[in-house]
N, C-alpha and C positions, 0 to 999 in steps of 0.2 A: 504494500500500500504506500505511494506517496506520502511525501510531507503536506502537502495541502489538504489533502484528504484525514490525516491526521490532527492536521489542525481546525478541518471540522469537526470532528465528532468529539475535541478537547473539551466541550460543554456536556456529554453524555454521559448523566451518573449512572453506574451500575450497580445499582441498588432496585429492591422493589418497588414497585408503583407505575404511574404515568408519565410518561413526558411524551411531549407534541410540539411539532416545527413545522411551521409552513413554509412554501418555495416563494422566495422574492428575488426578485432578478436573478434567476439561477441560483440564488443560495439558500439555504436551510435557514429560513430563523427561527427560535424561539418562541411558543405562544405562550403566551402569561396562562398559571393554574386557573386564576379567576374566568377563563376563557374557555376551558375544558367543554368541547361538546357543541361551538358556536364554529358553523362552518361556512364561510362565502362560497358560492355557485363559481367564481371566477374564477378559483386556485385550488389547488394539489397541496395535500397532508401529509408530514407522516409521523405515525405513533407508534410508540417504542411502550409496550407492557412486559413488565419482567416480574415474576414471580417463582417456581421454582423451576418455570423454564421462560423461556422467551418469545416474542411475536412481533412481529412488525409489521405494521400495516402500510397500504399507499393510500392515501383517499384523491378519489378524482371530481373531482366538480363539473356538472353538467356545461358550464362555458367556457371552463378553462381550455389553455391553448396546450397544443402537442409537444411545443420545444417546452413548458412545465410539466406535463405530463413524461416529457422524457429524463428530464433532469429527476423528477423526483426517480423514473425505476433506477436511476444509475445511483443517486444516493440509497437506496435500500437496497441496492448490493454492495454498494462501498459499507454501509452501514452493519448489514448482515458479515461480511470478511472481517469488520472492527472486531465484532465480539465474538470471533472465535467459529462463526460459521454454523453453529449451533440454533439460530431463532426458523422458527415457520415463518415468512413470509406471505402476507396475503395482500392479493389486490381489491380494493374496495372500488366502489361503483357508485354517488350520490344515487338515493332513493332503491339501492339492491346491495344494502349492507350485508355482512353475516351478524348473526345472531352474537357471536365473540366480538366484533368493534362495539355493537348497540350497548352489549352488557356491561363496555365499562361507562358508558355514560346513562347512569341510571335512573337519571329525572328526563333525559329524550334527545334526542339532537335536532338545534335549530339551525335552518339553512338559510344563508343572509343572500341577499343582493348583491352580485359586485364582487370586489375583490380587494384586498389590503394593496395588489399596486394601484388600485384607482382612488387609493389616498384614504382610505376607510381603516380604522382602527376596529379590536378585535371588541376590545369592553373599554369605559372608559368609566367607572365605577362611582355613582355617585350623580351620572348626567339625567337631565331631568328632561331637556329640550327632544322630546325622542313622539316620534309618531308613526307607528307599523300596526300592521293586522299578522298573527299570526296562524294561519290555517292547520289546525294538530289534528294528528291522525296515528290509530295504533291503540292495543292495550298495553301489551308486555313491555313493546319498543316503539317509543314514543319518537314521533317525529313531528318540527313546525316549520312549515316555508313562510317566508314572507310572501304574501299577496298583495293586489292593488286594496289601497284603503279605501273600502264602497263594500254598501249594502249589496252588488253584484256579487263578491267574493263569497258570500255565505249558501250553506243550503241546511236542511235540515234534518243532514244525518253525521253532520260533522261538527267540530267543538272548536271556536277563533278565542281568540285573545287578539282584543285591542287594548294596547300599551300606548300612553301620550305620556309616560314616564312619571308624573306622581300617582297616574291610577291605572291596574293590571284589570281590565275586567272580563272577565271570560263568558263567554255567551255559546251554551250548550244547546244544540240544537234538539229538538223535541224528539228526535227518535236515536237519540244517543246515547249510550247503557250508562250506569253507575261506574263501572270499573275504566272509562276513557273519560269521567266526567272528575275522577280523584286524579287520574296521572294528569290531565292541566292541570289541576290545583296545586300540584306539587310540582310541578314546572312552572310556575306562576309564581310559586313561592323563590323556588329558586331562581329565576332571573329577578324576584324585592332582592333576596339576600345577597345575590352577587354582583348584580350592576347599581342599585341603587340603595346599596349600604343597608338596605334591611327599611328606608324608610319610604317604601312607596306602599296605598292602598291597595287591597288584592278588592274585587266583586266580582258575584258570582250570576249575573241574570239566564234564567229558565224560559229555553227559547220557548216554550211551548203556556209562560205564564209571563210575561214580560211586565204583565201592568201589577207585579207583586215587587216591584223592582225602579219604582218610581224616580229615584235619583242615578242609578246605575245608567239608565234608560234617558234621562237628559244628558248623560256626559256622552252616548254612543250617540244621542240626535245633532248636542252640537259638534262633534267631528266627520259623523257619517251624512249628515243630512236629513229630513225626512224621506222615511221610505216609502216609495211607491212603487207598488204590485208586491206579489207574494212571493217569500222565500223558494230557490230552488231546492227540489227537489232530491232526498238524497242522493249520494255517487256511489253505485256497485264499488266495493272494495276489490282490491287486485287480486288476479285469483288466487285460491288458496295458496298457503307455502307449502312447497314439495319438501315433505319430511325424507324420503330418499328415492332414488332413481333403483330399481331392480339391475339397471342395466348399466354393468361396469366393464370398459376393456382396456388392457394396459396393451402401452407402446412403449415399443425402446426408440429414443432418440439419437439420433446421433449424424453427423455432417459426413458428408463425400464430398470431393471433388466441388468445395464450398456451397452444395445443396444441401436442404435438410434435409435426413430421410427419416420417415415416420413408420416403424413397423412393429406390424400387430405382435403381439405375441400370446396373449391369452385373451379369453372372456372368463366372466363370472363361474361356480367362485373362485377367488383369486386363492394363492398358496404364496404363503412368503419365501420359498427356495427360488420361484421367478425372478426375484432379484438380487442383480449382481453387484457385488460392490463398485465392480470398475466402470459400472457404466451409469446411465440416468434416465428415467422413464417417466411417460406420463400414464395416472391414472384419470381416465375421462367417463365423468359419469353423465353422457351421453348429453354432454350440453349445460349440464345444471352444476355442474364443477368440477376443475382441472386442475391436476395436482400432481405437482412436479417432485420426482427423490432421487437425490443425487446422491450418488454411489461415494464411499469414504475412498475410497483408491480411484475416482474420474479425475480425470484431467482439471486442472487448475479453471483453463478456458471455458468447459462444458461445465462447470459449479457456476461460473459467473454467469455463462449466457444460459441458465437453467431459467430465468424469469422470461427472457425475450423468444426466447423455443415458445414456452408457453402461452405467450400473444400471440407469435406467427402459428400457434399448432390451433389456435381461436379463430385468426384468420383465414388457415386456408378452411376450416370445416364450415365456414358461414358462421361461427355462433355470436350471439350477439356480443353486441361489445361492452354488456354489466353480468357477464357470467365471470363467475367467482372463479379466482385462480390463489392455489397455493404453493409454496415453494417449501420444501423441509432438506434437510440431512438427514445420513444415514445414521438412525441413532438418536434422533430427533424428531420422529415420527407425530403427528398428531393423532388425537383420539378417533375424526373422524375416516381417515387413510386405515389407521389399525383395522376400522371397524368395516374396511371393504375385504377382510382376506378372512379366511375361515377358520385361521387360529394363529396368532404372533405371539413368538416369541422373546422376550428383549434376552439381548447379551448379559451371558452371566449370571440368568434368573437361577435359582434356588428356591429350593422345596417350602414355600412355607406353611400356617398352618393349614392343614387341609391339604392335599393335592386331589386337583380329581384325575381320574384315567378315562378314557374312551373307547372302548373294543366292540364291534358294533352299534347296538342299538340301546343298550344297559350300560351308562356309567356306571365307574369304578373308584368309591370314594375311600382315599385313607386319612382316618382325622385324629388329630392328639385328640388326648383327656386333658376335658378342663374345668372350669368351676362357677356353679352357674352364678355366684355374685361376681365374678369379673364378666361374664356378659350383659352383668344388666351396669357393672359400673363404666364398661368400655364396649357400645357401643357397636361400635368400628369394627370389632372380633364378631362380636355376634352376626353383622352384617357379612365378614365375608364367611364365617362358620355358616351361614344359611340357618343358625339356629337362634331361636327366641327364649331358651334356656336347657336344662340338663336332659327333659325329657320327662320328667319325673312326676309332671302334674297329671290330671284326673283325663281317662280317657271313657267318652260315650257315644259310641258307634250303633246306625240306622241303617235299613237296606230299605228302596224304595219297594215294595209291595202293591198293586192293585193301585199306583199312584201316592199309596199313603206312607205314613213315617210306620217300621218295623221296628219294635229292639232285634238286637241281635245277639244273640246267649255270647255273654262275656266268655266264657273257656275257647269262642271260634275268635278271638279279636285276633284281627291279623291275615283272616284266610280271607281275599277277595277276590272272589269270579268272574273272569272277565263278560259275563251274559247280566251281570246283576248293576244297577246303583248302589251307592252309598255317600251315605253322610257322617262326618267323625266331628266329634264336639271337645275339641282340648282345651282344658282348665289349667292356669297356674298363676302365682302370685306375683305380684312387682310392686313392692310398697307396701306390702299387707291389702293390696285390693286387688280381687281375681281380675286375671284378664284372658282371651278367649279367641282361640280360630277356629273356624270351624272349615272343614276338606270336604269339595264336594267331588268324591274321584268317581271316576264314569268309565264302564267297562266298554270295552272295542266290540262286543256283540253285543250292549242294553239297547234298547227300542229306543227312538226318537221321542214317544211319551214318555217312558224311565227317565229319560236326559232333561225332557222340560220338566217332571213334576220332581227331579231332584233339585232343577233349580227354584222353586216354586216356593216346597219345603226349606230350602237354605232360606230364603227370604222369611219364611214364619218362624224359623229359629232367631233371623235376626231380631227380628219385632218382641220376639217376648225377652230376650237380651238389650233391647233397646237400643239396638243396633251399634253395640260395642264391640262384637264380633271382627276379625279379622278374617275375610275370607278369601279363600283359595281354591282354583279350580286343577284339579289333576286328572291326568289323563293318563288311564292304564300303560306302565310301562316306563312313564316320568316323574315318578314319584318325588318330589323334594326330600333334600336330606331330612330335616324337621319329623316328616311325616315318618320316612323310615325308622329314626331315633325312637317314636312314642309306643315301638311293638315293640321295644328287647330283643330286638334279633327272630322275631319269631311272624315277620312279614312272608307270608306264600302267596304270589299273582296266580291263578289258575288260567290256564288260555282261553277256557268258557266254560260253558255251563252255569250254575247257578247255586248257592245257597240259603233259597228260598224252602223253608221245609214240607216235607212232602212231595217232594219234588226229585224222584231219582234221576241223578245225569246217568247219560249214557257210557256202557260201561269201554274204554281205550284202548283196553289194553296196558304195554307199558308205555309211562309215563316221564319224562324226563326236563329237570329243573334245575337250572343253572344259579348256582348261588355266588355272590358278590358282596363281601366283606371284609372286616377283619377286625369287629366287636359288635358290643349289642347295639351303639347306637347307629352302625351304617349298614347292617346286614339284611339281604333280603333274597327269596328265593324265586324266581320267574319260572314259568312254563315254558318249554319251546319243544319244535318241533322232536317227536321223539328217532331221531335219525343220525348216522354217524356226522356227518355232516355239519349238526349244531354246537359240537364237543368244541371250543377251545383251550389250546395247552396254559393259558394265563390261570384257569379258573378251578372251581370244583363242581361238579357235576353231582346229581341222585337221579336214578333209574330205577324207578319202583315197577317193579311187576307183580302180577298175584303171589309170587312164590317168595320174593326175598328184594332186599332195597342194593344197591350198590352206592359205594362213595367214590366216585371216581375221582382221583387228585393229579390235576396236569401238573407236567415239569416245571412250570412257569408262577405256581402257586405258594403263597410262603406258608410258615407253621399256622401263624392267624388265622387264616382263611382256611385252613386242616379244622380245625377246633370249632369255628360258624360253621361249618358245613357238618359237623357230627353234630353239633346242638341242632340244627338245623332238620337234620334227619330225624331225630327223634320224635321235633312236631309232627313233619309230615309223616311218619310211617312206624307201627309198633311190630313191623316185622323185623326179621334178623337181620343184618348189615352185616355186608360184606366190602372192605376196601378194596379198591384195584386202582394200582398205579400206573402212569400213563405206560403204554409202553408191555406193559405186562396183563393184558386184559385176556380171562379166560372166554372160548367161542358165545359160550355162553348168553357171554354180555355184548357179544355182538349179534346174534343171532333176532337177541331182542330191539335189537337196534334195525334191523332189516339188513343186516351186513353190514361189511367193513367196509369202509370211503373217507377220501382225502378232506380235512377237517383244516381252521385258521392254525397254526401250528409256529407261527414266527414268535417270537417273543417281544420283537418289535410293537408287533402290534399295540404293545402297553404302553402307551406313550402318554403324557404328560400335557392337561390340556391347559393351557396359562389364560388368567385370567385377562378381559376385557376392557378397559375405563369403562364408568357407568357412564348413562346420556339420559337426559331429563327432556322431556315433552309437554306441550303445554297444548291439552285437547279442547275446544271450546267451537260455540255457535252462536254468539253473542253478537258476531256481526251480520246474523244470517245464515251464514253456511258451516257446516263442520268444514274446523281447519285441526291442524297439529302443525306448530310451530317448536324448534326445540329453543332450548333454553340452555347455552353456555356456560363455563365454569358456573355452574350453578350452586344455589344455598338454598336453607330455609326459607328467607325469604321472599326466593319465587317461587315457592309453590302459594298459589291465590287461589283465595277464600270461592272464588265466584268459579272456579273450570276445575276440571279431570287432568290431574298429570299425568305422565307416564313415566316410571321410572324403568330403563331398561339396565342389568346387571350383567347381563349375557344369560346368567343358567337361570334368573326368573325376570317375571315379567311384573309390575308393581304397579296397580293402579289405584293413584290415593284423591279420593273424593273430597272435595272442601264442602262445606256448609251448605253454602248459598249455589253449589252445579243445579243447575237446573235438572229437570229429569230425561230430556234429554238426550244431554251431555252426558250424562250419566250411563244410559241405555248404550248409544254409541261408542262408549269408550270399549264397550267388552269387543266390538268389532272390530275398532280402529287397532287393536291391540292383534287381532287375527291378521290383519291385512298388514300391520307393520311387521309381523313374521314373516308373513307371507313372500313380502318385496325385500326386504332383504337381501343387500349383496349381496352376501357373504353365506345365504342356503341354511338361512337358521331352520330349526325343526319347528312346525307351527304349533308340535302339543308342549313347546315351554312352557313351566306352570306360571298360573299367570294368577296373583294377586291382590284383594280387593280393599284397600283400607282404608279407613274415614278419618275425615280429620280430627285429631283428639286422640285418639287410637293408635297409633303409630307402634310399633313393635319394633325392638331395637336391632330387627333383621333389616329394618327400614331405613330408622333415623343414622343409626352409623354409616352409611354414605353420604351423610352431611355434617359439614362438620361444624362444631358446636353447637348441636341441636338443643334448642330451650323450649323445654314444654311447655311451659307459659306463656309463650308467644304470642298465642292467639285471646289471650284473657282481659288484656287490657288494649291500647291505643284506641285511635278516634277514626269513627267515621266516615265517609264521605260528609254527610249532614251533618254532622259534628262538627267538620274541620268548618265549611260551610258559614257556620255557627259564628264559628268565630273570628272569620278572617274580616268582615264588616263592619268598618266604623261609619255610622250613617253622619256623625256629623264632618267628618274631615271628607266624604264625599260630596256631601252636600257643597262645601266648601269649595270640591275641586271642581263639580258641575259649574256652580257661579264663577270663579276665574275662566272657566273654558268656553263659558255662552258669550265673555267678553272679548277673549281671544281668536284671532283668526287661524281655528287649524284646522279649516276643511281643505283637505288633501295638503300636499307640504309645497309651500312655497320656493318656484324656481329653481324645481332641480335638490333642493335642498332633501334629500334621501337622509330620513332622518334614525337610522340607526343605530344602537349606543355604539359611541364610540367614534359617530358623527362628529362635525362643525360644532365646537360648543360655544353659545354667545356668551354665556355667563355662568360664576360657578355653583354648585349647591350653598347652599346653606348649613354651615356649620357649627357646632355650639363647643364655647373655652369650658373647660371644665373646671372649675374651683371647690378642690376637699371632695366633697359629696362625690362618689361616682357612678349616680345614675344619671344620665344627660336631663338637660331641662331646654327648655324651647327658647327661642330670643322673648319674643312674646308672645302671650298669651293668646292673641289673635289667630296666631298661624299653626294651629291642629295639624293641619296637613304635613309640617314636618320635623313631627314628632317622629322616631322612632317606633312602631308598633312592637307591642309584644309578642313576638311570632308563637305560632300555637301549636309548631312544632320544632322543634331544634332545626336551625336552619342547617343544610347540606352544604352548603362550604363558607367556608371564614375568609377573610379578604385583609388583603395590604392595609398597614395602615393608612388611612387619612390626614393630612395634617391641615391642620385650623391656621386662618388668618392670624393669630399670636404663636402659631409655628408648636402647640401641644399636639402630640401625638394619641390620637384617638383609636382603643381596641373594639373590636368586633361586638365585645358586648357593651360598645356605648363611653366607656368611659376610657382614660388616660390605661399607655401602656405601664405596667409596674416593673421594678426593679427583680427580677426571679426570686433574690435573699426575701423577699419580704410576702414570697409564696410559698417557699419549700420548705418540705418538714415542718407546719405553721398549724397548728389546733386551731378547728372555727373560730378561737375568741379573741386569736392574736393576730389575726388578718385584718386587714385594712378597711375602714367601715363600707361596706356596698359591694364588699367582696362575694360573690357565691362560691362556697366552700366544695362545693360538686364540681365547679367548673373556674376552678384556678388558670388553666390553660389559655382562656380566651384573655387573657390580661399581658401576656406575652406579649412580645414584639413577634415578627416570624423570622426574627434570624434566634434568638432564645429557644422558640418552641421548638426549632429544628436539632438547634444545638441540644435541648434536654430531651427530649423525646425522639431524638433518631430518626423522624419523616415530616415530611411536611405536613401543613394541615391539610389539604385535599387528601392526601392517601392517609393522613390519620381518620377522616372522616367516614371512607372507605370501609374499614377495619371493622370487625365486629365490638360490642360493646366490651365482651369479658376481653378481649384485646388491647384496646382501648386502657380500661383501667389498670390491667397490668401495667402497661407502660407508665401510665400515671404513677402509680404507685412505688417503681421501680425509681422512679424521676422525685420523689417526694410529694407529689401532688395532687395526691388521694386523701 
C-alpha cells in the first residue's frame, strides 16, 4: 500500500463501533457521529462496522456521479488491504439497503437533497431556520426522503414529518398501523435530540382525525397552505423482501488473455470442498445477491479486483444495478454465504459440547453430562445443548383416538407408531414456577384427520395452560434432542402400525431397529427396513424375530453405544439375546434378513456436522401482504411485540409469537416456516422440528441465542399512545403556530433548500448557566425554547454547545463538569442538579471517551447491563 493511501486511513480507529466518511473531491472525509444515518442522494458512503469481525460498506446515492462512485470502490479496497484483508465488503444501493447497513442505524435512515459538494453541511446542531417534508416509510427499517413541501407529497397510507425546525410534526396517514406510527416518533425524537439540541417541539396529528389537533393543524396550514381536494390515495409497498432465492450457482473467476472468464462450476446444494484457496468465485443467487470469496493463496491482483469482477459479473448478466454485492476472505466468510452450502466447516473447529453426526437419515448425537442449574443460569449452553433442562420433569403423553385426546398406559411411554398421533405434555420448574412444552409428533402413516385433530387438541391443551405452553411440532424420524432426553433411553419409533388398543398390527415377521446413542438422554431406537442393506458398520443394530433378539454391534461402534443398545433391547424384547459382531454373523441372522448384501460400511461416513450462525426473520402482514424480512446481527430487541419471528438454528426451526400478531400472522407463520425449508439453498430437510413460542415464555433453548436476554423486557416502557402523550406541549405550539402564520414559509424562499445544516441566518438561542444546573429560559415569554423533557432517553448525545459568554453546555442542559467532581462521588456529594444515574452526560466528549473507552454514539448502542458496567468500572455508577 502506498504512503498516501496510508495516510488516509491514518484517521481509522480500530476499535469497535461506527465510523463513516463520505467522498469529497475524491477524498474520504469524515462524517461527524451526530450525523450517523443522514445520507445526500448526491454522494457515495463508506462505513466501517467493526465488532468481532469487520464490514465495510459503499453506499451509492441515486444522483451521485460514477468518477465518486468509482473512487469510493477503490477506497474500500484500499481500505479492506489496510486492515488486514479480513472485512466482508458490501455494496449498498440508496432505497435497496441490506438488512446489516439499516441495523446499525436504528431510529431509520434519512435521505437528503443534494450533496455536501453542493455546499450542504451534514447537521449543523442547534439550526432552527430549517423547512422539509419528510416522506417515512418501513416498520423494522425505517427510511425518510425528503419530498416537495405540498399537500401533493402526502397520501394516506404513509406517515410525513414536516420539520420548520422548532416544531417536528408528524402526520400519520389514516390507514397506517401503530408499529410505523412509533418508529416516526422515535425518528422525530431523534432528529429534536441531535440537530436541535433536544429543544425542538415533537406533534403528532391523526391523519384520519385532524380537527382533534387544532394547533398542530394551523402550523401545517401556515407552511403547506390550505388544502384542496383529497388526500392521495395509498402507495402498494414494494414487493415483498425475498427472504432467499432457492436458486444458487457458483463461478470461478478468473482472466485470460485480459478477458474475464466466468465458469460455472456447481448448482445448489453447494459443498464447501468447491472451493479452492488459490483461486476466487462468485456465489450468484440468481440476481438477488453476488458474492465474491477470495481464495487465501489468489493472486494479490484477483483479491483487489474481486469487487470490480463482481460489477462487471452484474453487468454482463443484465442485473440490475441495486442488487447486492459482497466481497469476503477466505476465513472471513459471512453468515449469509455459510448459509448457501450444506454444511461449513471453519478451520480448526473442535468438538464442542455436543457434536452431532449425520449417517443417513437419523442423526447421531454425542453430549456431555451437565447440570441442569447451569442451563437455566447460562442460557447460551442450553441453547446450543437443544435442551430446556436435565430431563427430569413430569412426563404426560396422549394418542389421538376417534379424533379425541387418549391416555396412554405410562409403562408404553416411549413406544410410538408410526400409523398413530400423539401428544407429550412436559413439566419442569424454572424459578419454583412450572413451565411446559408440549410435542405434537405425527407419524409418517397417521391420517390427515389424526394430523389436524392433533393439532386441534394441542391448541385445547394450550387454552387450559393459558397458553404458556411451548410448542413443538415433530415429525416421525426428527425427533429433537429435548424430546429424546424425557424417555431415558427407552425411545422405540415403530415404522407403522398403531398402539391404539385392540387393535392387532399385522404380524412382520423379523423386525429390525437401529439404535443411536450413547446415554439415557440421546438414545433412541428407529424401525427400518428389515434387510441386509439397512445395517450400518457406525451403529448397533436388534433383529427380533419370533424365536430370539440379536445385538448386532458394527466395527464403527464404541462401548457407549454396546451398553444403549443392551438396555435398549430389553424394552423392546423379553426374549433371549444373542450378540453378533460385525463380521462374525451366524446364517442365521442372515437368513432373516432375506440374505446377505452390500451395506454403508465406511467409517467415514460418521462425520461431524458443524454448527450454522442463527438468522432471525421478521414475518408480518401489517402492510397488506405477508412478507419475511430478516433481521441482522440481531437482539432482543427486535423481536416486536406486533409480528411472528422466525428464528432459524439450522437443527430447529423457532417461531416466537408477540402479543399483539394478529391471527393471521400467526396462522401463516407455521407455513412461511415450511416454505423457508422448503427454498432453501442449501437442501435443508423440510421435517426440521419447528417451534412454537409466545412471548413471555421463552425457554432458555430460545433466549441463549441472544445475548443478554432480560425477561423483563417486555413489562415496563411506553407506548405508542403513551409516548404520544407526552411528547405535546400545547402551549409552546400554540406559540410556534403564531410566529409561523407571521412568517413567510410557504415553500422556501429562492432556492434557499432549507436542510439542517443549510444557510444559517442566525444563531439558536442559548442560555449562560449560573450554579443551578438545570437550564432556564432568557424569558419567560419564549416557551418554545425551553429544552423539553424528552420522554424517552434520547438516542445520541451531541458536541458540546458553546454560549455567547463562551460556557460550555452538556447534553443534559447544563455546564460540562470537571470528571474529579463525578467519580467515585455518593449522590450527596455531587454537584447540586446533578443526576446520580447519569453522571456521564456532564462530560465533555473528549473525558467521556477518555473514561469510558467509546464514544457516546456507540456507548449509546450498547446494551444497558453494558453500559453500566462500564460506568461502574469508570467510577460512575
Amino acid at each position: 500500500m502506498s504512503d498516501d493511501s496510508k495516510d488516509t486511513f491514518r484517521n481509522v480507529k480500530q476499535k469497535p463501533g461506527l465510523q463513516m466518511w463520505t467522498i469529497n473531491n475524491m477524498q474520504m472525509v469524515p462524517v461527524p457521529a451526530q450525523a450517523f444515518g443522514n445520507f445526500f442522494e448526491g454522494d457515495c458512503y463508506i462505513i466501517l462496522y467493526q465488532n468481532t469481525d469487520a464490514d465495510i460498506h459503499y453506499w451509492i446515492g441515486n444522483t451521485s456521479s460514477q468518477d465518486e462512485q468509482g473512487a469510493a470502490a477503490i477506497y474500500v479496497t484500499q481500505l479492506d488491504e489496510y486492515l488486514g484483508g479480513s472485512p466482508v465488503q458490501h455494496r449498498e444501493v440508496q432505497g435497496y439497503e441490506s438488512p446489516r447497513f439499516k441495523g446499525y442505524f436504528k431510529n431509520g435512515l434519512i435521505y437528503k437533497k443534494g450533496g455536501v459538494a453542493s455546499g450542504f453541511k451534514h447537521v449543523d446542531t442547534n439550526a432552527y431556520n430549517v423547512l422539509r417534508l419528510l416522506h417515512v416509510r418501513g416498520r423494522k427499517h425505517v427510511t425518510a426522503t425528503e419530498v416537495e413541501v405540498s399537500w401533493n407529497s402526502f397520501n394516506k397510507g404513509d406517515i410525513f414529518l414536516l420539520d420548520v425546525g422548532k416544531a417536528i410534526v408528524q402526520w400519520n396517514g389514516p390507514q397506517s398501523n401503530r408499529r410505523e406510527k412509533l418508529k416516526a416518533v422515535l425518528l422525530a425524537q431523534d432528529i429534536r435530540d441531535r440537530e436541535r439540541g433536544g429543544r425542538a417541539q415533537i406533534g403528532v396529528v391523526e391523519g384520519g382525525d385532524e380537527a382533534d389537533s387544532p394547533e398542530l393543524m394551523k402550523i401545517m396550514m401556515s407552511v403547506l397552505g390550505q388544502r384542496t381536494g383529497q388526500i392521495k390515495e395509498a402507495i402498494p409497498d414494494d414487493k415483498p423482501d425475498e427472504v432467499q432465492n432457492s436458486s444458487v450457482r457458483l463461478y470461478h473467476v478468473f482472466e485470460n488473455s485480459g478477458n474475464l472468464v466466468v465458469q460455472e462450476v456447481a448448482t445448489q446444494p453447494l459443498t464447501q470442498d468447491l472451493l479452492r484457496s488459490s483461486d476466487c468465485y462468485i456465489a450468484d443467487q440468481k440476481g438477488s445477491c453476488v458474492m465474491v470469496w477470495k481464495g487465501k493463496s489468489a493472486t494479490k491482483e484477483e483479491r483487489r479486483e474481486a469487487l470490480n469482477r463482481a460489477l462487471g459479473f452484474i453487468k454482463a448478466k443484465n442485473y440490475p444495478t441495486s442488487t447486492k454485492v459482497e466481497v469476503m476472505a477466505e476465513g472471513g466468510e459471512s453468515a449469509m454465504f455459510k448459509h448457501l452450502f450444506k454444511s461449513w466447516r471453519e478451520k480448526g473447529q473442535t468438538q464442542g459440547l455436543g457434536t452431532t453426526y449425520s449417517v443417513g437419515k437419523i442423526a447421531k448425537v454425542d453430549q456431555v453430562k451437565f447440570d441442569v442449574m447451569e442451563l437455566h443460569a447460562r442460557p447460551e449452553l442450553a441453547a446450543k445443548q437443544r435442551m430446556v433442562d436435565d430431563a427430569s420433569g413430569d412426563v404426560k403423553v396422549w394418542r389421538i383416538e376417534n379424533l379425541e385426546l387418549a391416555d396412554v398406559d405410562p409403562s408404553t411411554y416411549g413406544q410410538f407408531y408410526g400409523g398413530d398421533c400423539y401428544l407429550v405434555l412436559y413439566t419442569y420448574q424454572r424459578s419454583n414456577q412450572p413451565q411446559y412444552v408440549l410435542y405434537m409428533w405425527q407419524g409418517c402413516h397417521a391420517t390427515k384427520d389424526e394430523i389436524t385433530a392433533s393439532a386441534y387438541q394441542a391448541v385445547n391443551i394450550d387454552n387450559k395452560y393459558n397458553g404458556t405452553p411451548v410448542q413443538v411440532r415433530v415429525v416421525m424420524g426428527k425427533e429433537p434432542r429435548h424430546f429424546l432426553a424425557i424417555f431415558k433411553g427407552k425411545l422405540i419409533i415403530f415404522e407403522g402400525g398403531t398402539g391404539k388398543p385392540g387393535v392387532v398390527n399385522p404380524e412382520k415377521g423379523a423386525r429390525l431397529f437401529q439404535v443411536r446413542g450413547t446415554n439415557e438422554l440421546n438414545t433412541k431406537a428407529t424401525e427400518v427396513m428389515a434387510r441386509a442393506t439397512s445395517l450400518n458398520t457406525n451403529d448397533v443394530f436388534l433383529l427380533k424375530t419370533n424365536q430370539i433378539c440379536y445385538l448386532w454391534y458394527g466395527k464403527g461402534c464404541s462401548g457407549d453405544e454396546r451398553v444403549m443398545g443392551r438396555a435398549m433391547s430389553d424394552v423392546l424384547s423379553k426374549q433371549d439375546k444373542q450378540v453378533v459382531m460385525e463380521g462374525q454373523e451366524p446364517a442365521e441372522f442372515w437368513v432373516a434378513l432375506g440374505g446377505k448384501a452390500p451395506y454403508a460400511s465406511d467409517k467415514r461416513l460418521q462425520r461431524e456436522e458443524p454448527p450454522h450462525s442463527p438468522r432471525l426473520f421478521e414475518c408480518s402482514n401489517q402492510t397488506g401482504r405477508f412478507r419475511m424480512t430478516e433481521v441482522d446481527d440481531f437482539a432482543q430487541c427486535d423481536l416486536d411485540e406486533e409480528d411472528v419471528m422466525l428464528l432459524d438454528t439450522w437443527e430447529e426451526i423457532f417461531l416466537w409469537v408477540g402479543n399483539l400478531a394478529n391471527q393471521y400472522e400467526t396462522k401463516e407463520a407455521w407455513n412461511s416456516a415450511q416454505e423457508y425449508l422448503r427454498t432453501h439453498p442449501a437442501g435443508r430437510d423440510p421435517d426440521t422440528p419447528t417451534i412454537f413460542v409466545k412471548q413471555g415464555y421463552e425457554p432458555p433453548t430460545f433466549t441463549g441465542w441472544f445475548n443478554a436476554w432480560d425477561p423483563h423486557k417486555w413489562s415496563g416502557g411506553n407506548s405508542y399512545e403513551e409516548m404520544k402523550k407526552k411528547l405535546t406541549d400545547a402551549a409552546s405550539l400554540s406559540q410556534i403556530a403564531v410566529e409561523l402564520s407571521n412568517t413567510n414559509l410557504n415553500k422556501s424562499p429562492g432556492g434557499g433548500y432549507g436542510a439542517p445544516g443549510g444557510p444559517v441566518s442566525s444563531p439558536p438561542p442559548v442560555y449562560r448557566v449560573h450554579g443551578d444546573l438545570s437550564p432556564k429560559p432568557s424569558t419567560p415569554s419564549s416557551p418554545s425554547t425551553q429544552r423539553p423533557q424528552p420522554s424517552v432517553s434520547p438516542s445520541y448525545i451531541f458536541s458540546p454547545s458553546v454560549t455567547a459568554g463562551g460556557s460550555r453546555l452538556s447534553s443534559a442542559g447544563g455546564q460540562y463538569l470537571d470528571p474529579q467532581l463525578l467519580i467515585n462521588k455518593s449522590p450527596s456529594e455531587l454537584p447540586q442538579g446533578v443526576d446520580p444515574s447519569q453522571r456521564e452526560e456532564y462530560l465533555s466528549d473528549v473525558d467521556f471517551e477518555n473514561l469510558l473507552g467509546t464514544s457516546r454514539l456507540d456507548f449509546q448502542r450498547l446494551p444497558k447491563w453494558r453500559q453500566n458496567d462500564l460506568k461502574k468500572k469508570a467510577g460512575l455508577f
